[in-house]
C-alpha positions in Angstrom: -101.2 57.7 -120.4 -102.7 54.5 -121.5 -106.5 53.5 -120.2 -105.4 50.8 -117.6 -109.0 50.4 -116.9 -109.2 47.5 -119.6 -107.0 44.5 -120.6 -105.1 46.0 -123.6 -105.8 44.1 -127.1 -102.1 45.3 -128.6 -100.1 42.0 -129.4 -96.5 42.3 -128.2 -93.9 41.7 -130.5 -92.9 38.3 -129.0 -96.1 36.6 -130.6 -95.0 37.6 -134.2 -93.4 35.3 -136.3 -90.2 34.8 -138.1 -88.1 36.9 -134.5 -84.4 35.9 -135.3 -82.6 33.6 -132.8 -80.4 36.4 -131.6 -83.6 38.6 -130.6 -85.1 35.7 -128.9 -81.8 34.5 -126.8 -81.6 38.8 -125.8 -85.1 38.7 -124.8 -84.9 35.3 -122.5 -82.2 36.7 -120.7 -83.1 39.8 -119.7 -86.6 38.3 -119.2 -84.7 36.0 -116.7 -82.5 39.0 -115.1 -86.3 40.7 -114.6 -88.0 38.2 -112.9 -84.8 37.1 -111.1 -84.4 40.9 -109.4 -87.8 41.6 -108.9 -89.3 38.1 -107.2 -90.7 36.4 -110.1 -88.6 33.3 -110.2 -89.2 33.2 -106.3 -93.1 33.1 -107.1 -93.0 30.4 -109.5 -91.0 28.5 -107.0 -93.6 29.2 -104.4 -96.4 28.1 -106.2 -94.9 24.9 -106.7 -93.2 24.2 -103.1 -97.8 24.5 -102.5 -98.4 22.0 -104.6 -95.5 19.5 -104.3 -95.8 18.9 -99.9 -93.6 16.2 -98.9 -93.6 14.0 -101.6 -90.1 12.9 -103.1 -90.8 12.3 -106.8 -92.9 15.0 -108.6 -93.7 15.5 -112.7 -93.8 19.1 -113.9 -95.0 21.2 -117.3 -94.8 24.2 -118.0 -96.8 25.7 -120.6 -95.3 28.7 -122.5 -92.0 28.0 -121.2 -89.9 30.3 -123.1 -86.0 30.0 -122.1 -86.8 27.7 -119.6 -85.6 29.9 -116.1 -88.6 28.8 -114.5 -87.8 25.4 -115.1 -84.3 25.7 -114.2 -85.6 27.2 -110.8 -88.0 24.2 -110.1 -84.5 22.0 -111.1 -82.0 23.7 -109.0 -84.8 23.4 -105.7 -85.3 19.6 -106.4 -81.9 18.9 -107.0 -80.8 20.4 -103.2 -83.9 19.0 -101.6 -82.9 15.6 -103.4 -86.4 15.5 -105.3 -86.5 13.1 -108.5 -88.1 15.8 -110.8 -89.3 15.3 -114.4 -90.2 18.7 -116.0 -91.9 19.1 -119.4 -91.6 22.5 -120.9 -93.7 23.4 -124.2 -93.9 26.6 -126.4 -94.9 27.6 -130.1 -91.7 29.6 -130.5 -89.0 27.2 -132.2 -86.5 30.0 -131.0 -87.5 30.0 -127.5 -87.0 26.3 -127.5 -83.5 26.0 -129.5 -82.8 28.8 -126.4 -83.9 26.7 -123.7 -81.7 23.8 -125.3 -78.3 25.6 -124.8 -78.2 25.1 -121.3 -76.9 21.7 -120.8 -78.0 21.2 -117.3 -81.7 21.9 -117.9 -81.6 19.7 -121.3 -80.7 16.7 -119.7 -83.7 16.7 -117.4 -85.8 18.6 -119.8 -88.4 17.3 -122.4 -88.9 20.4 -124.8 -92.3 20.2 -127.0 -92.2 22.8 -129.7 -96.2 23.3 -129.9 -99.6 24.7 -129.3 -100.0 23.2 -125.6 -103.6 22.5 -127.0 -102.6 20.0 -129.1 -99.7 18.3 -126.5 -101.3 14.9 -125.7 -99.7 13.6 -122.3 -98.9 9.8 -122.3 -98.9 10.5 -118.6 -100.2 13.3 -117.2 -97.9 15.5 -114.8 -98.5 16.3 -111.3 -98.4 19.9 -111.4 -98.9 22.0 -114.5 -98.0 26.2 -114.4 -97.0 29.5 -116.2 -95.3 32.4 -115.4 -96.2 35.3 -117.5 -98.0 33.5 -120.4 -101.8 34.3 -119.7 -101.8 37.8 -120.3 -100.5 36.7 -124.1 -104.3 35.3 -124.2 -107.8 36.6 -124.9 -110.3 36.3 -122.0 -112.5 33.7 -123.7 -108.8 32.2 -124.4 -108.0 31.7 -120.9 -110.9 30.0 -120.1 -110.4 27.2 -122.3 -106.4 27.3 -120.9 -107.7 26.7 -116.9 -110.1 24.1 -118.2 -106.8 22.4 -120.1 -104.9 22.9 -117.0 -107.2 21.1 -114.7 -107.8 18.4 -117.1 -104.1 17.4 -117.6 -102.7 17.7 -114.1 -102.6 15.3 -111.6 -102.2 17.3 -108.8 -103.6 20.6 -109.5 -101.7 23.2 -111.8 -100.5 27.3 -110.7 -100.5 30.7 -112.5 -98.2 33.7 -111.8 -98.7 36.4 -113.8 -98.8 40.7 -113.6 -101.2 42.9 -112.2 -101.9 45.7 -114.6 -101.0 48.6 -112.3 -100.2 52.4 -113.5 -97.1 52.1 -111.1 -95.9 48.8 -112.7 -96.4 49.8 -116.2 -94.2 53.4 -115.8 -91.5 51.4 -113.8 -91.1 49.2 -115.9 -91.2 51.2 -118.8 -88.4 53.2 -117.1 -86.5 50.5 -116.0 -86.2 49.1 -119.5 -85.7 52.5 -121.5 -83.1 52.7 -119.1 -81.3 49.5 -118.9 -82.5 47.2 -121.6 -80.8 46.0 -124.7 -83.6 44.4 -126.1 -86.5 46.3 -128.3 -88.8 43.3 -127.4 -88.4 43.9 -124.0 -88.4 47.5 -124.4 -91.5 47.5 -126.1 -93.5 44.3 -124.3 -92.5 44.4 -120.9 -95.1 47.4 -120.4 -97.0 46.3 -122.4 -97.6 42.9 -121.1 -98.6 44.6 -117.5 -101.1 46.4 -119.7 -102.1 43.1 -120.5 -102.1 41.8 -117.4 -105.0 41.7 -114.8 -107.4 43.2 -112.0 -108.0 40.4 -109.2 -112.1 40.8 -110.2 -111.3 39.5 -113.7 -109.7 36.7 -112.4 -112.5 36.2 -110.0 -114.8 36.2 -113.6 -112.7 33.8 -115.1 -113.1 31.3 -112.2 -116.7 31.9 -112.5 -117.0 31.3 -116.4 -114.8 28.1 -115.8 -116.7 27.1 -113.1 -113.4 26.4 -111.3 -114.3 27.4 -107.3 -111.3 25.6 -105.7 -108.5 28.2 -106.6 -106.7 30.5 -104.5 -105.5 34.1 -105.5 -102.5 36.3 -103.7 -101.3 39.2 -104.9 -97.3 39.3 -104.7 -94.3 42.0 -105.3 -93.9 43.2 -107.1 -97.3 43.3 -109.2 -98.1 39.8 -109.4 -101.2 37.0 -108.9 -100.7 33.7 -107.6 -103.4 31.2 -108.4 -103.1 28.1 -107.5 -105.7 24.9 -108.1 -105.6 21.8 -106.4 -107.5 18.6 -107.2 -109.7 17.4 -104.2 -110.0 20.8 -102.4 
């Protein structure tokens, strides 16, 4: 049994370089398939339904967008609730862009920035700014730096969904994949990435060291956090 009493240091095989397309586009979609079954899409979506109220016109980014099904999500909502949307989606991973890209749909109201989202310099800032499952990639000291960018470049405060690490997420999961998966990235980083993931006191310390107090924190199913910042409050 792993020690789940600390953030696991292991990199997961999605952060190396050189994957091949094919591995990349398997991994997206099962990653999609995952987070579409157990509520992950429906989290993302919530966090942004908080930060968007009434208004009619919003700006999105998300950072470490992978094959864009987040995205897509945020799309699909605006479209039926007849909100002009502009989404931004950046990642490092060349592959997880060109994947993004072969859905026409999301293209066409997509800007995709192959990058470090450190070195992405706005023209205009967005209104909201998230990530779904990209934090626990980071170091803690890491993270820090990311809430600071995230405050800095939105306009209306930015959100955070990402896993709880949990002994009962990190063996269902690891079942659920052995069992079901195609993938060996997903086999082998879906548990891991919940032993990456977080207690709700290390969050709490990461406010703290970025001296962010205006953020809330909900823990969702299955295994998630919720944290959402909003200028002004």
């Amino acid at each position: 049994m792993p020690n789940l009493s600390h953030r696991s240091l292991e990199k997961e095989i999605l952060d190396a370089e050189g994957i091949p397309f094919e591995e990349i586009a398997l991994n997206m979609q099962e990653l999609n398939t995952i987070n579409t079954l157990l509520g992950g899409h429906a989290i993302s979506l919530n966090g942004f339904k908080k930060l968007l109220n009434n208004q009619k016109q919003i700006s999105v980014c998300e950072i470490g967008c992978g094959g864009g099904d987040n995205l897509l999500v945020i799309l699909n909502y605006c479209q039926k609730k007849q909100i002009a949307v502009t989404l931004i989606g950046i990642d490092f991973n060349q592959e997880c862009i060109a994947f993004a890209e072969t859905n026409t749909i999301l293209k066409k109201h997509t800007q995709f920035i192959c990058s470090d989202y450190r070195l992405v310099n706005f023209k205009q800032k967005p209104d909201i700014i998230f990530s779904s499952l990209f934090c626990h990639h980071f170091s803690n000291a890491d993270l820090v730096q990311q809430l600071h960018w995230m405050q800095r470049n939105s306009q209306i405060g930015f959100f955070i969904n990402d896993l709880q690490r949990h002994w009962l997420a990190y063996y269902s999961i690891k079942i659920l994949t052995k069992l079901f998966s195609k993938s060996r990235l997903v086999k082998n980083d879906a548990a891991l990435s919940v032993a990456r993931g977080f207690h709700q006191s290390e969050w709490f310390k990461l406010f703290e060291l970025a001296n962010l107090n205006a953020l809330s924190i909900d823990w969702k199913w299955a295994f998630r956090f919720l944290i959402i910042y909003k200028h002004g409050q």
